[in-house]
MIPAZA-351766 format. One record per residue: residue number from 1; residue in three letters; chain; y negated, x, z of N, C-alpha, C in turn. Coordinates in pm, 1 decimal, decimal comma. Each point is the difference from the previous one (the first is absolute). Layout:
residues N
 seq type mol  n.north   n.east     n.up ca.north  ca.east    ca.up  c.north   c.east     c.up
 NUM  ala   A        Y        X        Z        Y        X        Z        Y        X        Z
...
This chain:
residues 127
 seq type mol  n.north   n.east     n.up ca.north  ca.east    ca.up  c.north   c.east     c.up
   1  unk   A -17460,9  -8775,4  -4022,7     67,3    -31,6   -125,3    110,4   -102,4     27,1
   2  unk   A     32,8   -143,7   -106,4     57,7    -14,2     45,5    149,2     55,6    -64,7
   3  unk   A    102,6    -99,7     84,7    193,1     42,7    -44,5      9,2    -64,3   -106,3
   4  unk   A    102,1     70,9    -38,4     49,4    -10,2   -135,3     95,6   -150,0     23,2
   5  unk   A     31,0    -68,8    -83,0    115,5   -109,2     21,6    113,1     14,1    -99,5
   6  unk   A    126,0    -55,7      7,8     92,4     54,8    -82,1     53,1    -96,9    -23,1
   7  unk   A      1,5     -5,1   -216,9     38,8    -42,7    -47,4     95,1    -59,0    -76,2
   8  unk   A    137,3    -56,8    -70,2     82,6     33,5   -105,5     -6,8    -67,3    -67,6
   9  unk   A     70,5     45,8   -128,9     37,9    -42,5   -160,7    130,0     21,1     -8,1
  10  unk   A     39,3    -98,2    -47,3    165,6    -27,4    -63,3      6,4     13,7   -123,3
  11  unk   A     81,2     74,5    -48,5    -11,9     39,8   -200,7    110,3    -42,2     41,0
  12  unk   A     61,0    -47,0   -144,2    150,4     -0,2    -73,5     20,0    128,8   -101,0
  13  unk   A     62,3     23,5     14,5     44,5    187,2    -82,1    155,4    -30,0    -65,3
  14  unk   A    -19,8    -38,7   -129,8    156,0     -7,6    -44,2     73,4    146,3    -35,4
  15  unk   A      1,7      2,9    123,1    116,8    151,6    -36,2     66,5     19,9    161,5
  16  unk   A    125,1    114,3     -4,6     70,7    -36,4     85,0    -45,7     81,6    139,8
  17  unk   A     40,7    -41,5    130,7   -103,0     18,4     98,6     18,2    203,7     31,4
  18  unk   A    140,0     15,3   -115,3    -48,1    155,4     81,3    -22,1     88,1    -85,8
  19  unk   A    -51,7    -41,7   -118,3    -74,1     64,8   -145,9   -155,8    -71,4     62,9
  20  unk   A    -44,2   -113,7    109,8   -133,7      2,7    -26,8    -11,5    120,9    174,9
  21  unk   A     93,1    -15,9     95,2    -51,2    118,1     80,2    -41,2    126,9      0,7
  22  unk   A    136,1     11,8   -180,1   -106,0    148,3    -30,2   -142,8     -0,4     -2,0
  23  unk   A     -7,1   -102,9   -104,0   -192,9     15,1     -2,8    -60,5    -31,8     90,7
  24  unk   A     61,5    -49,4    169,2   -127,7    -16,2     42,9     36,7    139,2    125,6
  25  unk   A     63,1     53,9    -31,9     26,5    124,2    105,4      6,2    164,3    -65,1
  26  unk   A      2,6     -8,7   -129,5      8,5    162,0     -2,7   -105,7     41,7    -81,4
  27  unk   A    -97,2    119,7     35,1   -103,3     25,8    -88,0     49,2     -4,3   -160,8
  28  unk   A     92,7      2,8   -102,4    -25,6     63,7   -106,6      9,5   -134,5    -91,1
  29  unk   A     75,5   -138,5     86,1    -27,4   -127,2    -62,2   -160,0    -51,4    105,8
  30  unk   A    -21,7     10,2     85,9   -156,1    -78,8     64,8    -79,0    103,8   -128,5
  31  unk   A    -10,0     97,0    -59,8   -101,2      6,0    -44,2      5,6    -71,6   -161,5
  32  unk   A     99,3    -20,8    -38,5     -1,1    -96,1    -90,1    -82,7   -132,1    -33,3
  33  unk   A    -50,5    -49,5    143,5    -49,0   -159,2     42,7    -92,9     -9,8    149,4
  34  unk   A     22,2     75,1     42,7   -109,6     -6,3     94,1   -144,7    104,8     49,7
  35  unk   A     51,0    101,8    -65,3   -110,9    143,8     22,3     -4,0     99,2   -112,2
  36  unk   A    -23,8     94,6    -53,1    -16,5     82,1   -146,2    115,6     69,9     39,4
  37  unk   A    -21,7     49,5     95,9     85,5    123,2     40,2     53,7    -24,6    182,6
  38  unk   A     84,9     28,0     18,6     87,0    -62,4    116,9     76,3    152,3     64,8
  39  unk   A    -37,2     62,5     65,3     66,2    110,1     25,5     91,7    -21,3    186,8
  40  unk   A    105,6     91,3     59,6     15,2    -37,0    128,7     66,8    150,3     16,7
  41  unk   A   -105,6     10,0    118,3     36,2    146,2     76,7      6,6     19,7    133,2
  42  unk   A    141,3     -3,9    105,9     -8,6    -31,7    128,0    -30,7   -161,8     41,1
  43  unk   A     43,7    -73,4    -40,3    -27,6   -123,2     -9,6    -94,8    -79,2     38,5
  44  unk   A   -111,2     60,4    -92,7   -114,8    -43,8    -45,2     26,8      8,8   -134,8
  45  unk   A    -62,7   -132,0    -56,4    -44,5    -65,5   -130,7   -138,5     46,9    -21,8
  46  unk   A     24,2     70,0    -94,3   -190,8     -8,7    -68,4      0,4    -68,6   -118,9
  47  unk   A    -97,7    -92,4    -13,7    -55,3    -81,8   -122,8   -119,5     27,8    -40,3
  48  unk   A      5,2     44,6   -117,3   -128,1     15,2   -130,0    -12,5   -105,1    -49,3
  49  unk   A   -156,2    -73,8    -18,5    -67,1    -62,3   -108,2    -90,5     68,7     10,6
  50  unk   A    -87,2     13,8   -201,7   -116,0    -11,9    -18,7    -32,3    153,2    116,5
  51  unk   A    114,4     87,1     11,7    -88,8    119,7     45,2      3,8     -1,5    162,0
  52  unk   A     -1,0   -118,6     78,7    -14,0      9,7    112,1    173,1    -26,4     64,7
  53  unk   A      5,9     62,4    139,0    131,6     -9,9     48,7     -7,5    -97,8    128,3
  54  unk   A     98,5     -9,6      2,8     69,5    -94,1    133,7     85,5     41,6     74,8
  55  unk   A     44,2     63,4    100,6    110,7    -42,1     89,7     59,4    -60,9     91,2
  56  unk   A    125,1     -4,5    -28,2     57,3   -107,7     88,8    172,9      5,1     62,2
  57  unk   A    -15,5      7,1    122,5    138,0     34,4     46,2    103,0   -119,1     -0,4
  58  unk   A    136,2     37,4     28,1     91,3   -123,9    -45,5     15,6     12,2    144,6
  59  unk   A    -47,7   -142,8     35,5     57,2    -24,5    145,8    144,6   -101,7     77,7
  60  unk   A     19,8    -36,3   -145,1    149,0    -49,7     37,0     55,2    -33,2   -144,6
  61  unk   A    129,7    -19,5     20,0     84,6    -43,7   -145,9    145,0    -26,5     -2,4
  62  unk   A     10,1   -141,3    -50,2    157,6    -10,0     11,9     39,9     42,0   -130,7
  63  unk   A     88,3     90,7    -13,6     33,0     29,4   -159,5     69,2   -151,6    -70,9
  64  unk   A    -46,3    -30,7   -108,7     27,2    -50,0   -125,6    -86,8   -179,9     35,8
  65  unk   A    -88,8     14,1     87,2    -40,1   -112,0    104,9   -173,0     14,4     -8,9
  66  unk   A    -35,2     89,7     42,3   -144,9      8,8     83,0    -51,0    147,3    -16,2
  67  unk   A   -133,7     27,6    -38,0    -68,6    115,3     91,9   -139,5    -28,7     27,4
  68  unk   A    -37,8     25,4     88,6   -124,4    -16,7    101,0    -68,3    144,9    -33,3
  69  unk   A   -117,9     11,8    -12,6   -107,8    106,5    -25,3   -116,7    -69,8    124,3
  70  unk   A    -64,5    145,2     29,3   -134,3    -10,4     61,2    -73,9    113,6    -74,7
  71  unk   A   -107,0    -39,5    -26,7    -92,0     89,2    -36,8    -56,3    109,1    114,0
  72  unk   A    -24,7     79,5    -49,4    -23,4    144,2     94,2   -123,1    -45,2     13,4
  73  unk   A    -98,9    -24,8    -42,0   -140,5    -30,4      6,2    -26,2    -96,3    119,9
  74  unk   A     89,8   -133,9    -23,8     15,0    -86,2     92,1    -42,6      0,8    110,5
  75  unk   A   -135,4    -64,8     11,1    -52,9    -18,0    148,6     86,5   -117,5     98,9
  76  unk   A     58,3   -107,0    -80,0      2,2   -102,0    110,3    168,0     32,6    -43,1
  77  unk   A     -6,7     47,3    159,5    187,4    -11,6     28,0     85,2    -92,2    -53,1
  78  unk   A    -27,8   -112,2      5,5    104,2    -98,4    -18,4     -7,6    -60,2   -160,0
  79  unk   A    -51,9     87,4   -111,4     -3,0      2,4   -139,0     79,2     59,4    -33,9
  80  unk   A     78,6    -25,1   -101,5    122,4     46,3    -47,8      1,3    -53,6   -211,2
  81  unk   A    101,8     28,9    -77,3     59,6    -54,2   -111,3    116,3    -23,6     24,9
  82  unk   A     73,0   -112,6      9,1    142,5    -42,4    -32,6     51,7    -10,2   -138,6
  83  unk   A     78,2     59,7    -66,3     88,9    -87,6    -81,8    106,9     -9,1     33,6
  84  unk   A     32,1   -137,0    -23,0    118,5    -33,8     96,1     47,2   -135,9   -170,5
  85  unk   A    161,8     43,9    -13,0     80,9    -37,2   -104,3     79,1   -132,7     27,7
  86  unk   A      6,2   -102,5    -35,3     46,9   -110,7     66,0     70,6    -80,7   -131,3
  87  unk   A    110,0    -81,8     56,3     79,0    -49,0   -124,1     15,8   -138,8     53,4
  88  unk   A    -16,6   -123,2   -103,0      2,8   -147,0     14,7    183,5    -13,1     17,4
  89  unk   A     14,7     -7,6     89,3    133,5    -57,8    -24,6     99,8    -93,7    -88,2
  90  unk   A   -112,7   -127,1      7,3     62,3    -84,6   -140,8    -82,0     49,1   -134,2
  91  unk   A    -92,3     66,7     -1,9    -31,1     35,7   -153,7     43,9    119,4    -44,3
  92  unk   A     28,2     76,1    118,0     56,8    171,3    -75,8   -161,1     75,2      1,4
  93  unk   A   -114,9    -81,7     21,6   -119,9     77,5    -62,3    -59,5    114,3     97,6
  94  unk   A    -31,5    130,5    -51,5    -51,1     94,1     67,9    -94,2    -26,2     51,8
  95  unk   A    -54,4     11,7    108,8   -187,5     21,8     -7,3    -47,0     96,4    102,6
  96  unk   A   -129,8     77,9    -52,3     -5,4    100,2     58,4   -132,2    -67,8     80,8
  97  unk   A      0,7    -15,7    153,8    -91,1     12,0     83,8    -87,6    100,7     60,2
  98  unk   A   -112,5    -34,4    -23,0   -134,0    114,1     10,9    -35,5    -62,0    131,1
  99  unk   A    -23,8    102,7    132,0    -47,5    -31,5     44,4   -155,7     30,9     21,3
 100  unk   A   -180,8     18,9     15,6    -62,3    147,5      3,1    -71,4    -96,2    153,2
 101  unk   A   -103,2     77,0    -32,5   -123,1    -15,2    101,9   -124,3     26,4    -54,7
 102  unk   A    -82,7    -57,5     18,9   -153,4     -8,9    -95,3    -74,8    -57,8     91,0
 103  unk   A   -127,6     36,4     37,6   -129,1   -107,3     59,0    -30,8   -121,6   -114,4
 104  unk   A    -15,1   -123,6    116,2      7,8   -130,6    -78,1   -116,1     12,4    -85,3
 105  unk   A    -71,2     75,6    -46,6    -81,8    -15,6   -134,2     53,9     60,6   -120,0
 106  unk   A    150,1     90,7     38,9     39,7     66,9   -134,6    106,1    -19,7    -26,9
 107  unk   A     69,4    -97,5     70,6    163,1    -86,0     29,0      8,7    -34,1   -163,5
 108  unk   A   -107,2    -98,0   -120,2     25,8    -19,2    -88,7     -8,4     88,8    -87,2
 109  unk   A    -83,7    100,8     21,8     52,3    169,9    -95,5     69,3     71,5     41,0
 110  unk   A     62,7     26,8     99,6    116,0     53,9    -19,9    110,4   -110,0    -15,1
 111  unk   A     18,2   -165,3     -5,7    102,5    -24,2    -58,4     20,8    -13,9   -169,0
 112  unk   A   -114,2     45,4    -60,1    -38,4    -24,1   -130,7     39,6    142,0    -58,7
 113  unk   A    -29,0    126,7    127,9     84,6    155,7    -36,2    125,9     -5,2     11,6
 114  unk   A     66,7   -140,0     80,3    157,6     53,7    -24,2     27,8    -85,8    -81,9
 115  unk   A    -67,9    -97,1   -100,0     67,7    -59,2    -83,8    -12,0     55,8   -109,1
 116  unk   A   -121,2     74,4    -39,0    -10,0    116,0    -78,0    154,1    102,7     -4,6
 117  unk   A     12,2     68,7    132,2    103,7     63,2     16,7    123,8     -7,9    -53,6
 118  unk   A     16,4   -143,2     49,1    123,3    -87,4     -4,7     31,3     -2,1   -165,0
 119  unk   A   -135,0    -52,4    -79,8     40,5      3,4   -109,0     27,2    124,6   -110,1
 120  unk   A    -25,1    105,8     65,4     21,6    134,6    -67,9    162,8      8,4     34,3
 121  unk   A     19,8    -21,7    115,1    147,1     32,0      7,4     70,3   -108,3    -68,1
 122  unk   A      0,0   -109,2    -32,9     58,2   -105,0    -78,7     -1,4     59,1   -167,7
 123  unk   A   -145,0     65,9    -37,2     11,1     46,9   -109,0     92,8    127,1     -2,0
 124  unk   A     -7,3     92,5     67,4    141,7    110,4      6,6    134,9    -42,8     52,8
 125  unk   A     41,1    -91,1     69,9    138,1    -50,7    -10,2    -51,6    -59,2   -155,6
 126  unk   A    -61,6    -84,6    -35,2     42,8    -63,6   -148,3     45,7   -164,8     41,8
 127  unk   A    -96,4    -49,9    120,2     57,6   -109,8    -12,3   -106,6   -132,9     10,7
């Protein structure tokens, strides 16, 4: 089989960087925009869609900055999720960096699932 390669996306998120860390770090805003239902027990994340689950441990995090997930499933070690929060200096502008990992035949569907994503959470901030 082959490795996964790893990708990112740069969003702009007009809202302020530690109203968007809530949503990308605590189950009860991620399930708002990224999964149905978002639960965390022992720090593991479980994610519901459509019935089926996911888990995924937080393997690093700078508070109001970054958190890193690996999926429990995760065969290839060096696959991970970043979101990582970054601010333009001369524009003031937020943007939230995705990092994932996908085999190069599904690199353009899953960047088409986080723009999906992306835009659910733009519709619940309201912006």
């Amino acid at each position: 089989m082959s490795e996964k390669i790893m990708f990112e996306q740069e969003f702009i998120i007009k809202v302020s960087p530690k109203m968007l860390y809530n949503y990308i770090s605590t189950p009860s805003a991620m399930a708002e925009w990224f999964a149905e239902d978002v639960n965390l027990k022992d720090g593991i994340f479980t994610f519901s869609w459509d019935g089926s689950e996911e888990q995924a441990k937080v393997i690093s995090k700078i508070k109001g900055k970054c958190i890193r997930f690996r999926w429990l499933e995760e065969e290839d070690d060096e696959a991970y999720i970043e979101l990582r929060i970054e601010i333009d200096e001369l524009t003031k502008e937020v943007a939230l960096i995705i990092t994932d990992f996908a085999y190069e035949d599904e690199v353009d569907e899953a960047k088409m699932l986080w723009e999906s994503q992306i835009n659910d959470l733009h519709n619940i901030i309201g912006v």
